[in-house]
N, C-alpha and C positions, 0 to 999 in steps of 0.2 A: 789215892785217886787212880782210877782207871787208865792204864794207859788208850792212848785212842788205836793202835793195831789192834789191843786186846777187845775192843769195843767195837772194831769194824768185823772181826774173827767171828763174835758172838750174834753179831745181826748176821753176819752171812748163816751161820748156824742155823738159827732160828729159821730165815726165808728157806731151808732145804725143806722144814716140816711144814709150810705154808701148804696146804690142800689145792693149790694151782700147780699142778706138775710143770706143765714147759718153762711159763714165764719163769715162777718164783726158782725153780732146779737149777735153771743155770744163772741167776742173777744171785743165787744165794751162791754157785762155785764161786761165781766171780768174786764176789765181796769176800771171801774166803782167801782166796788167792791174794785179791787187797792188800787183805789187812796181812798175810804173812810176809809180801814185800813190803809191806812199810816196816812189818818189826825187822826186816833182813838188813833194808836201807839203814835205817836209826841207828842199827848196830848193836839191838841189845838181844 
């Protein structure tokens, strides 16, 4: 199973290549950012 950091990493991924520059650019950083604190927090 997926972890869900890993799952949050790959949607922010994804929203970088969404053809909406401003919005989808920095809401795919962010989910990006996300999802690498949560994997930091969890500890794995």
């Amino acid at each position: 199973m997926v972890r869900l950091s890993t799952g949050v990493i790959l949607v922010g991924i994804v929203l970088l290549f969404v053809p909406v520059p401003p919005v989808a650019t920095i809401l795919g950083i962010l989910v990006v950012l996300l999802g690498l604190a949560l994997r930091f927090l969890r500890g794995s």
